[in-house]
N, C-alpha and C positions, 0 to 999 in steps of 0.2 A: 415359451419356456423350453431349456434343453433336456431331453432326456437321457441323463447318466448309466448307463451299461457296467457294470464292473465285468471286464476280465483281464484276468492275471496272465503274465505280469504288466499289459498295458491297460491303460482306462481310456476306452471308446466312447466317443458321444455318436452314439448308433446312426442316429437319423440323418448326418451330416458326413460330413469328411473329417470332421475333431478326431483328435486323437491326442494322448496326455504323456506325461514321462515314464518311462518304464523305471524297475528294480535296480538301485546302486549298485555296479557290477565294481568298480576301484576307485578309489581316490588316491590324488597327491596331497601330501602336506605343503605347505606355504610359509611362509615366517609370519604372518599375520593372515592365517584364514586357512582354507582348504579348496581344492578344484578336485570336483566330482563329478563321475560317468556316469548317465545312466540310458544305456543304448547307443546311440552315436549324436548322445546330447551330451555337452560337457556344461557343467555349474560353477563359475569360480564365485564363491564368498569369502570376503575379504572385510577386514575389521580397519576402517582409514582415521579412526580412533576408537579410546574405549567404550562412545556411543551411538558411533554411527558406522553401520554395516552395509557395504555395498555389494548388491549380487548380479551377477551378469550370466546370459544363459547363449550358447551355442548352440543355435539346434543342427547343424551336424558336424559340429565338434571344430569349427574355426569360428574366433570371435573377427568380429568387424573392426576396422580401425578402430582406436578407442581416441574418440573425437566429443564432444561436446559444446554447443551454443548458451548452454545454461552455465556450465559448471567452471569457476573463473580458481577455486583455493583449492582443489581439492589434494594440490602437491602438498600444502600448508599445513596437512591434518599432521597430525604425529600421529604412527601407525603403530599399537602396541604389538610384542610377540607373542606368539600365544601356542598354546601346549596342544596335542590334537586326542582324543581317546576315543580310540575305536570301540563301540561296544557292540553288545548284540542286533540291537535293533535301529541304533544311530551312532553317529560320526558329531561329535559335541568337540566345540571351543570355548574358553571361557575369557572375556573381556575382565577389568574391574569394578563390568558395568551392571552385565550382561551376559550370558550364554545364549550362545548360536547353536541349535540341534538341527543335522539334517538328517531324518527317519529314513530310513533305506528304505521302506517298501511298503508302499509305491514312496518314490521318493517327494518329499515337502519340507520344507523349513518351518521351524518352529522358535520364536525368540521367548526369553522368557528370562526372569531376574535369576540373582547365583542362589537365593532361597528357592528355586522351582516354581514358582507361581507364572502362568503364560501371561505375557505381553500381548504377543500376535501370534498368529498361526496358522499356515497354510489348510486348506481342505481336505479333510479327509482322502478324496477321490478326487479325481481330476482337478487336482491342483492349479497346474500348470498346463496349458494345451493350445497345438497347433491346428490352422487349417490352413497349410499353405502357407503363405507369409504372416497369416494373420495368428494373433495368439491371447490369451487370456489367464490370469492370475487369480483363483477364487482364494478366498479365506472367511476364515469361520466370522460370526457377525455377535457377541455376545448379545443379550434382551438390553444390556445397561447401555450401548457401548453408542456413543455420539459423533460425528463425521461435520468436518468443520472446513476450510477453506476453497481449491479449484477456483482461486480468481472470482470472475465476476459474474458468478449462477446467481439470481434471481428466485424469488421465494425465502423461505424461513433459513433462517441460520443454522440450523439444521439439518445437514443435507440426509439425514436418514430416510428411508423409504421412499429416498428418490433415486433419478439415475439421469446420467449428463453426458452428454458428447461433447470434444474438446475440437473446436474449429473455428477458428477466427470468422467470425459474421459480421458484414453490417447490417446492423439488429435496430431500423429504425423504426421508432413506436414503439418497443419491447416491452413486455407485459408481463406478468408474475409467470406464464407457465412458458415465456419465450425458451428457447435454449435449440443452437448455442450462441452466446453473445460476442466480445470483441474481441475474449483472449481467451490464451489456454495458459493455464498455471498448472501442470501435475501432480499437485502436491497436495495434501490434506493432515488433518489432524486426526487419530483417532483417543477421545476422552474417554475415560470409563475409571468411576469413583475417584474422580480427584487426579490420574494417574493419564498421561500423556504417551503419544505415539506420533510419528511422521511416514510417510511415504513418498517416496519423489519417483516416479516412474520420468526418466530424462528420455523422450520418446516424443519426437516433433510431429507423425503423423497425426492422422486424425485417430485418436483415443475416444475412450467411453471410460466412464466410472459408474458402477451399480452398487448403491448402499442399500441394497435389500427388497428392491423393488420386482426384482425375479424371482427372487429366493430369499425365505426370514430365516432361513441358518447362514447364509453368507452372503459378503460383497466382493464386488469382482473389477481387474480393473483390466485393460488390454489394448490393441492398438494392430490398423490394419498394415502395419509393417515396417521396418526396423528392427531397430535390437530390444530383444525383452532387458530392460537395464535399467534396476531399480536401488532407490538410496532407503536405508530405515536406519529412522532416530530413535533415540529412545530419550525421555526428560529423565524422573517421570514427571516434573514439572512442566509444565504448557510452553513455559516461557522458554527454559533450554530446548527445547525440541527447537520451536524457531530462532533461538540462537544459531545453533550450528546447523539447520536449513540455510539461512544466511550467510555462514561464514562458508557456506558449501557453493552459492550459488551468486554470491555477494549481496552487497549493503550497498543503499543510496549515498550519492554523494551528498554534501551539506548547500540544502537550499541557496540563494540569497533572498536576504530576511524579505525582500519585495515580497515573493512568490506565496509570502505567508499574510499578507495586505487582504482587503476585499479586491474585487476583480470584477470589474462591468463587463459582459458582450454581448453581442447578438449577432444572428443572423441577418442582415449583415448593418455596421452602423457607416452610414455614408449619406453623399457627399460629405465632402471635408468640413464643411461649416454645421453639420451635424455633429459630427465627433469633436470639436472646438465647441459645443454647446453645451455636450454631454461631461465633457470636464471642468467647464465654465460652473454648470449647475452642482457639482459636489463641492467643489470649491466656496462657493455661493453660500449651499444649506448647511456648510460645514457638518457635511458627510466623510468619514476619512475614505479614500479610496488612493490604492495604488497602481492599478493595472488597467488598461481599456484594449482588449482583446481586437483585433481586425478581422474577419472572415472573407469567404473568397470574391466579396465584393469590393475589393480595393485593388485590385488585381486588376487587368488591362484582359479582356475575354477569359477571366478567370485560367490565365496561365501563370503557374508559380515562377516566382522572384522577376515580375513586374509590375507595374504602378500604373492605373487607371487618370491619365493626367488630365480627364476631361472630369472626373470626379473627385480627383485628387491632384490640382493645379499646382499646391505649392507643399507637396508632401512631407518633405526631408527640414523647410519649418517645420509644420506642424510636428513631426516631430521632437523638431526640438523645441519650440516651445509648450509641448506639453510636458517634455523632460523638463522643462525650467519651473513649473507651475507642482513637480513632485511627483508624474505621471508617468510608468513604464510602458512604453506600448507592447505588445506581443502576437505577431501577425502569425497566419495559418500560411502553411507552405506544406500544400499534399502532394503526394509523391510522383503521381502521373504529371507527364510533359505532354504538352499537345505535338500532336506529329504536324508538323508545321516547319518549312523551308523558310529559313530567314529568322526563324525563333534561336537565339543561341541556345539555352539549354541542348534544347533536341538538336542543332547543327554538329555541336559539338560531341555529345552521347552518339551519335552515329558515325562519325568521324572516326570514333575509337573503339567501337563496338562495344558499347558498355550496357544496351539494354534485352532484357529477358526476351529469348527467340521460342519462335516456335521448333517443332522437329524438324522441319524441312531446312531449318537454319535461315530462315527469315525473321525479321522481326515481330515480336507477339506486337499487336495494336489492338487496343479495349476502348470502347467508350465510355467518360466519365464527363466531368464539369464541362471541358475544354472541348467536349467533342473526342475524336480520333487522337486519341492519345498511348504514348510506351512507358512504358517502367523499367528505371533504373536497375539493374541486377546485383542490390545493395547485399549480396552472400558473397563481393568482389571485393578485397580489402583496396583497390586501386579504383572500384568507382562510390567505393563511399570517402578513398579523398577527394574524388572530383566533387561530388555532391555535396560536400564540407564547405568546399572552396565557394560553392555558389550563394553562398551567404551573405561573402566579403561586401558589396556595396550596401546591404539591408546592415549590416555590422557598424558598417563607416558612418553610416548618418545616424546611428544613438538606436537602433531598434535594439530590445533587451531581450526577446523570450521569442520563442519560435513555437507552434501547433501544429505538429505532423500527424492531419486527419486523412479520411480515408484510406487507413493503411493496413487492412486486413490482409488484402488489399479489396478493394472493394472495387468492381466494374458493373456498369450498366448493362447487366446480360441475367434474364431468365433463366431456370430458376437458379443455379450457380452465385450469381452476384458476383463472382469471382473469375480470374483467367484460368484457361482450360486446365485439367488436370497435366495433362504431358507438356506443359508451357516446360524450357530449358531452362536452369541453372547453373552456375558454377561456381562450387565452393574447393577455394585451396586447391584446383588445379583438377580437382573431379566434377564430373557433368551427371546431374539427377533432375529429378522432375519435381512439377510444383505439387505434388502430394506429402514430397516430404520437407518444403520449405516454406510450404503458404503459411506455416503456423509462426514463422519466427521472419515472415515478412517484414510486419511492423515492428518488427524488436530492432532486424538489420538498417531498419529505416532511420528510426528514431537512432541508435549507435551512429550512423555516417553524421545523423546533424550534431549530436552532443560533442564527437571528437571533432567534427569541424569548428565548432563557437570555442574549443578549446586552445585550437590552434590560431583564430582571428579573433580570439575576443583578448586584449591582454591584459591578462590575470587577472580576469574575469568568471566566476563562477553561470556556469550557462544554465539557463533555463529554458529544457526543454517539458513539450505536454505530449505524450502520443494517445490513442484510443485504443488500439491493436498493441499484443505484448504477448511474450513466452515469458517462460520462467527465467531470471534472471534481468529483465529490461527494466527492474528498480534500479539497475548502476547507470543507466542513462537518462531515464524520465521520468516526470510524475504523469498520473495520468486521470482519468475522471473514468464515469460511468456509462455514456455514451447518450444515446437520443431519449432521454426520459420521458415524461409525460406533465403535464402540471395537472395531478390530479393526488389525492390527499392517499391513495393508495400507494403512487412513486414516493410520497413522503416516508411513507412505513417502508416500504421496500429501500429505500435509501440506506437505512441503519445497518441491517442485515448483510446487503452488497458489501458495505464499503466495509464493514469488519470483517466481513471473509477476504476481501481485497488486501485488509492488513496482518489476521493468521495465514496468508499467502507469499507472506515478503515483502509488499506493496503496499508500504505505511505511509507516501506522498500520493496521496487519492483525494478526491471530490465528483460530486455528482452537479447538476447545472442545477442551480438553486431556483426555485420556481416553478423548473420542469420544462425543459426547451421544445413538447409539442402540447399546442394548448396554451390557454390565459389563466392562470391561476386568478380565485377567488382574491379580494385584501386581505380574508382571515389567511388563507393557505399562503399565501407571499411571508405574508407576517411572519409565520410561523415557520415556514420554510429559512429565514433569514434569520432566526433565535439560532434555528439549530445548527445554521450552517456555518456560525460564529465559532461552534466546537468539533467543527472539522477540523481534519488536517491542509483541504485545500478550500477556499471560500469565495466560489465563482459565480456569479448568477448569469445565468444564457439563456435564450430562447430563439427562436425560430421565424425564419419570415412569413408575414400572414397574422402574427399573434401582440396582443396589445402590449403597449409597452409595461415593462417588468425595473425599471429603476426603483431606489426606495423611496423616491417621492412620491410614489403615485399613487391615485386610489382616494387618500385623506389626509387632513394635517396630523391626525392622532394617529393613525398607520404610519408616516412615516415619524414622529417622535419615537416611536416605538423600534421603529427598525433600526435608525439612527444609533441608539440606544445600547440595540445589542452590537453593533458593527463598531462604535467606540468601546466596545469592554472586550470585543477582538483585540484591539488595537493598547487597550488597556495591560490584557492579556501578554502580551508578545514577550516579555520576558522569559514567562513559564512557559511558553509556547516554545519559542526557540532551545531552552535549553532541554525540554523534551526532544523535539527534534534530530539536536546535535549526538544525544542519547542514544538515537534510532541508528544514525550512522554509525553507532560503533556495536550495537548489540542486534539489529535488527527488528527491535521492539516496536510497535507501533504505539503512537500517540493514542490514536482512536483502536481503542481496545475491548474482547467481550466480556462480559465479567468473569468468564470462568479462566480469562487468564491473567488477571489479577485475585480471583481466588478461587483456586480453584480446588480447595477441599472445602467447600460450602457448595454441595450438588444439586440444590435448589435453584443455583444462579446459571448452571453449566448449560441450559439450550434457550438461554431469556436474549431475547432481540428487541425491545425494545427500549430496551437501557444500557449504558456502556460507560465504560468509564474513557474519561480523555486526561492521559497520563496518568501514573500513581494515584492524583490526588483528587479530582475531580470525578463526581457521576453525575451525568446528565442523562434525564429521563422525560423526553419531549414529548408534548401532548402531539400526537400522530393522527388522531381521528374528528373528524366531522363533528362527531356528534356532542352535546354537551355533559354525557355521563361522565362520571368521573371515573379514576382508570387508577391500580396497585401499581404500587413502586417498591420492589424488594430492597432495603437497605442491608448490604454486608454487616455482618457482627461487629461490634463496636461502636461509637459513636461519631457522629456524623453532624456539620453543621449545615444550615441551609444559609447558602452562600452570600444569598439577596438579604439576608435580614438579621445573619449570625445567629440567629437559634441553635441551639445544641438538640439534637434528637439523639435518641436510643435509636442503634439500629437491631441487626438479627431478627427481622419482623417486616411486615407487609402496612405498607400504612395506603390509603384510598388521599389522591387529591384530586381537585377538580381547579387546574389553575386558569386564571382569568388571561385576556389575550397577551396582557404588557408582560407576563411572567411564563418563563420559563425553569423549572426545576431544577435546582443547579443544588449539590450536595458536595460539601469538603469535608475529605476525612479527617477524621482528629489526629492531629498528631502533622499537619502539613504545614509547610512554612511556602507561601504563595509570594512570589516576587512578581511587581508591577512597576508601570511604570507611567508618569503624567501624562494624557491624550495628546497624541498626535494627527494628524490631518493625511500626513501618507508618513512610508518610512525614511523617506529620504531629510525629514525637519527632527530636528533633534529634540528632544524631549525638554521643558524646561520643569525645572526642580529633580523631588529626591527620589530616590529608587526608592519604593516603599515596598515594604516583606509585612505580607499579614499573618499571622500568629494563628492558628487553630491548638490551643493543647489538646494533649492528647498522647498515648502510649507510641513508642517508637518515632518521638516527632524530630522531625528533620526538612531539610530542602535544600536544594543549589542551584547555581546560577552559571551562566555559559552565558561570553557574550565576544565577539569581535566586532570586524566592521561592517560585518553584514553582507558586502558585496564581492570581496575580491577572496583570493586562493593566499593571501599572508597568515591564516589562518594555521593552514599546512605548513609553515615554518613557525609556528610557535606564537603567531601574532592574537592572541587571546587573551580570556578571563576567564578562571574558572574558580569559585568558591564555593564553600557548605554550611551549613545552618542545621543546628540544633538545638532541641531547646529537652530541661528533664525539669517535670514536674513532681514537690513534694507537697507533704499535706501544710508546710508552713513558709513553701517560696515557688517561684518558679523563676528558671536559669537558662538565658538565650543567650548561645555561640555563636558567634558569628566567626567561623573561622579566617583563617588567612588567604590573602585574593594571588592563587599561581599566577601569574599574569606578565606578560610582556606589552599590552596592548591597557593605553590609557581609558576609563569608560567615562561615559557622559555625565555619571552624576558625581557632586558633589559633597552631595548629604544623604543619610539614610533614614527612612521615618520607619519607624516601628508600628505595627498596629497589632495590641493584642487584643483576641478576643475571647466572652465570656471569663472574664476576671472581677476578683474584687478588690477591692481599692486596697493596694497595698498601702504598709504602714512607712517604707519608706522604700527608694530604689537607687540604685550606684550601679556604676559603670564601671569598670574596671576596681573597684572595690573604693570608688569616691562616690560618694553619696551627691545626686541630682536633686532638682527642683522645680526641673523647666519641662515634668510632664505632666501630662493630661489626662486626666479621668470621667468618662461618661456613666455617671450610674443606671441612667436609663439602659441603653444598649450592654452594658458590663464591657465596657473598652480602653483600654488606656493605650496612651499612642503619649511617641518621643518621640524627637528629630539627634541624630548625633552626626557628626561629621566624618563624611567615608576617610576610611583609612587604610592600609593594607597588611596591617596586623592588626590581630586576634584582637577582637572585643567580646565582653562578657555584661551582658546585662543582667540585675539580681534584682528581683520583688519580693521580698518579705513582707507577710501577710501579719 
């Protein structure tokens, strides 16, 4: 722990070389903010709307190019103006959000609403402080106050009374107290009663975040060097906070519907009449599946963008006809090139000087898969188009999806795992070292592949996976969790990860279902594949050495079971995609914690084992071993259970203990859930009617999003988009179905209604013509009609 010295007017950290900001000696005013001195440190804060404050610090009084890897809209923001009032003890602006205080002495920022009440606030004493190039930001830590995203930290959802280094690792085998893992995301949330906060320290070094774990009066965040240059949001809602995170940093592009399919891989599946087996048998057990993953075993000495033709003889068939059969493939292509004469990749990367040199101005060479292998110096806007280009023949023969793994970057080297610190870069025509670009490696990586499928795929939406990521590499890839474990502990930690992954910006995530080191038990596979139905990505992987993990295996009743929930994926895809398409425009994630769907009920604000997936669903999976039975907090209101349409009371804690075929699935009242008839993969078109089930209930509503799923016609208006509501009286209930915006014809033809928990009405009409041709189950309380889609407004009426 450090020991804080106060003397005036600087704050010294005695036993070190620390030293803090002295006394506000002037400020400039700004048309939106203020630039302050204090010593031969300058502070510009600046308001880039009226919720979101950017503060940049000079520690001696020259700021650095103002450059960015994360930050794609920030011209976008609209900048309010704002008035400046000098008082006695601070220099205040007021947003119409928000006031910005900076206290002169010792100088700290303080934000806080225009009623006075603190949001956030710098530390009394050594606020702000340098050692050299290194520097550190404390701020006060309320008893209430909760700590939420940094990407993909491991442990509780939680991050309070922990603390994290931010360094790209490859983190294999990674365990609850691993850290750090594959990515750095800077960004976090801070909760407190209901009331939301953001931080974005844009700072590629390696960073540390400490939520209390030094010190129970403050959290501290900092970085050994760069520019101290931080964003703060303010909601106070959860959800605006990662709005404009998002709009700050940007939003994913729109999947193609495949990437939302099930997904087989392993390490690795080969020869070729194995992966013809392996599509053969889902085909077979009428399992839907759309993707079969390749790893670095189909590769010729495991060098990317080659074909192993003693294992893979007639490759670019089998390609296609697994494409014919409804199968995407999506091969691994990691970043290292083997140093190898006669390899084009590497002939041609050295011909042009395109890869990362050491100082002496030779080339860096690392050991990985290939052996003696270089790294593309993908921070070159000229060699991530070379690397784009190298796609082209994998593009031509039908490959869909590309896996840019090990791209931390990850090297066969003690204990580093990574190339030397002083390895050379070059960004935009400046030369720096790999301390301040290792972290945005795999972001550069993954960016060269996504803008090359861009440019070869035509008008094709690309699907890229990377492992490694900065903040902002949601505009280029989804991405997963990394080398998990199959063991019933990665299952609980699963939840936790991937929800911080998506209050991070990074709401296209999944974890390797199973657990890719290790055999998972039949129960743990089972259950690992209920929940992974309500992810956002839905992958199962595993490792070489480890038994096989498809959902046939094991037993006839395991795989009925698994079958089961992998068709109500598939079922799902409607509500699925139109949350999704959601995400791209708000930043919102599908797979959500409850406190950001609601987040003035504070009982729910630090709960990880239950989450909600989109507005309307809460999925609460059984996680443990053991056969006790486990609370499930239901938000206020009423709730139905999904399997069986029961109406529950929520605002209460109820005990289940579900049997293996079941998994807990809860809809809130008042949802309109659009489905659609099983399909086998996405590429077969659905036969019959889009069916919308009915939950009433207060504020009930729903919509639908739908194009072709696969190409960028989307972006020109080539879509569907409608809304559903329904208003519940004590003597009818009244379903809208609004009018369908659309340019873009859909698949179905008819619509079936299902409502549920209703009582038999006394009659029903349709646009105010009285029907006959529906159907009432008194058992379940269901009534369900078929009407013929149409693209203007329908109104269904039940008088009771």
């Amino acid at each position: 722990m450090l020991l804080i010295v106060a003397i005036m007017p600087v704050q010294v950290f005695a036993t070190t070389g620390w030293y803090s900001l002295e006394t506000v000696t002037a400020f400039t005013p700004l048309t939106n903010g203020v630039e302050v001195r204090a010593g031969d440190t300058v502070v510009r804060v600046v308001a880039l709307n009226p919720a979101v404050i950017r503060v940049r610090y000079a520690r001696h009084g020259i700021f650095r190019a103002d450059e960015s890897f994360a930050v794609v809209e920030r011209t976008g923001f609209v900048a309010p103006l704002v008035q400046l009032h000098d008082k006695a003890s601070a220099i205040e602006f007021d947003t119409s959000e928000l006031r910005v205080s900076i206290v002169k002495n010792p100088m700290r920022i303080v934000f806080t609403t225009l009623g006075g009440e603190i949001i956030s606030e710098d530390a009394s004493s050594a606020s702000v402080s340098w050692n050299g190039s290194e520097f550190c930001v404390r701020k006060t830590m309320p008893e209430d106050e909760h700590y939420f995203g940094l990407g993909d930290k491991a442990g509780p959802l939680d991050h309070r009374n922990q603390a994290f280094t931010m360094w790209n690792t490859d983190a294999f085998g990674w365990q609850e107290s691993t850290d750090p893992l594959y990515k750095t995301i800077p960004f976090f949330l801070g909760v407190r009663n209901g009331k939301a906060y953001g931080i974005f320290l844009d700072n590629t070094y390696r960073s540390t975040f400490d939520f209390g774990k030094a010190s129970r009066e403050t959290y501290s965040f900092g970085a050994e060097d760069g520019e101290l240059n931080y964003y703060f949001f303010y909601g106070p809602h959860p959800k605006k906070v990662l709005e404009e995170y998002t709009a700050l940093t940007g939003r994913p592009p729109l999947l193609p519907l495949f990437a939302l399919g099930y997904a087989q891989s392993r390490y690795s599946y080969f020869p070729e009449n194995r992966v013809r087996e392996l599509a053969s048998e889902f085909r077979r057990r009428k399992i839907p599946c759309d993707i079969v993953y390749l790893d670095i075993d189909y590769q010729e000495g495991n060098r990317p963008f080659t074909v192993d033709r003693t294992r893979f003889p007639h490759f670019e068939d089998m390609i296609h006809d697994l494409r014919q059969q409804g199968f995407k493939v999506v091969a691994i292509t990691d970043l290292h090139l083997k140093k190898e004469v006669g390899y084009k990749p590497y002939d041609e990367g050295l011909a042009h000087d395109y890869f990362v040199k050491n100082p002496d101005g030779s080339t860096y060479v690392g050991k990985v898969w290939p052996g003696d292998s270089v790294f593309p110096d993908f921070t070159r806007d000229d060699v991530r188009r070379w690397w784009g280009g190298l796609y082209r023949n994998f593009v031509d023969i039908g490959i869909r999806g590309f896996w840019n793994d090990m791209n931390e970057p990850a090297v066969f080297v003690e204990p580093s795992k990574t190339m030397p610190l002083d390895a050379v870069h070059h960004v935009d025509g400046r030369v720096t070292d790999h301390r301040e670009i290792h972290n945005i490696f795999g972001m550069a990586n993954a960016r060269a592949t996504y803008e090359g499928l861009l440019q070869l795929q035509t008008n094709l939406r690309p699907f890229v996976l990377t492992r490694a990521a900065y903040a902002g590499t949601q505009r280029y890839a989804a991405t997963w969790t990394g080398d998990n474990s199959s063991t019933w502990n990665h299952l609980r930690l699963s939840l936790p990860t991937l929800l911080n992954l998506g209050v991070s910006g990074y709401a296209f995530v999944g974890d390797d279902i199973g657990g890719f080191v290790g055999s998972p038990t039949p129960e743990l596979l089972t259950r690992w594949i209920e929940v992974g139905a309500f992810n956002p990505l839905y992958r199962n992987h595993t490792m070489k050495g480890t038994a096989d993990q498809e959902p046939w295996i094991h037993s006839s009743e395991q795989e009925i079971i698994r079958r089961r929930y992998i068709e109500m994926r598939y079922q799902l895809l409607p509500y699925i995609y139109t949350s999704m398409e959601e995400t791209t425009r708000t930043g919102i994630p599908i797979m959500r914690p409850m406190f950001l769907e609601f987040p003035d009920q504070l009982q729910l604000t630090t709960t990880d084992h239950e989450y909600m997936f989109g507005s309307d669903f809460l999925i609460a999976p059984k996680i443990v071993e053991t056969i006790d039975s486990y609370s499930v907090i239901l938000p206020k209101g009423f709730w139905y259970n999904y399997q069986t349409g029961e109406p529950i009371e929520g605002g209460r804690s109820i005990n289940i203990s579900p049997p293996l075929d079941q998994l807990p699935i809860y809809v809130r009242a008042g949802a309109i859930i659009p489905q659609q008839p099983l399909i086998q993969s996405t590429d077969e078109v659905p036969k019959g009617a889009l069916e919308l089930r009915v939950y009433p209930g207060p504020n009930c509503n729903g919509s639908l999003y739908v194009d072709d799923g696969n190409t960028l016609n989307y972006k020109a208006g080539a879509f569907l988009r409608t809304k559903f509501t329904c208003e519940i009286s004590p003597a009818s209930l009244r379903l809208y179905l609004g009018p369908m915006q659309s340019t873009y014809k859909p698949w179905w033809q008819h619509v079936e209604i299902t409502i549920i928990n209703v009582t038999t009405p006394r009659q029903v009409t349709v646009n105010g013509k009285r029907i006959s041709s529906w159907k009432f189950d008194p058992a379940s309380k269901t009534l369900s009609l078929t009407l013929a889609a149409t693209s203007t407004p329908t109104e269904v009426l039940l008088t009771r």
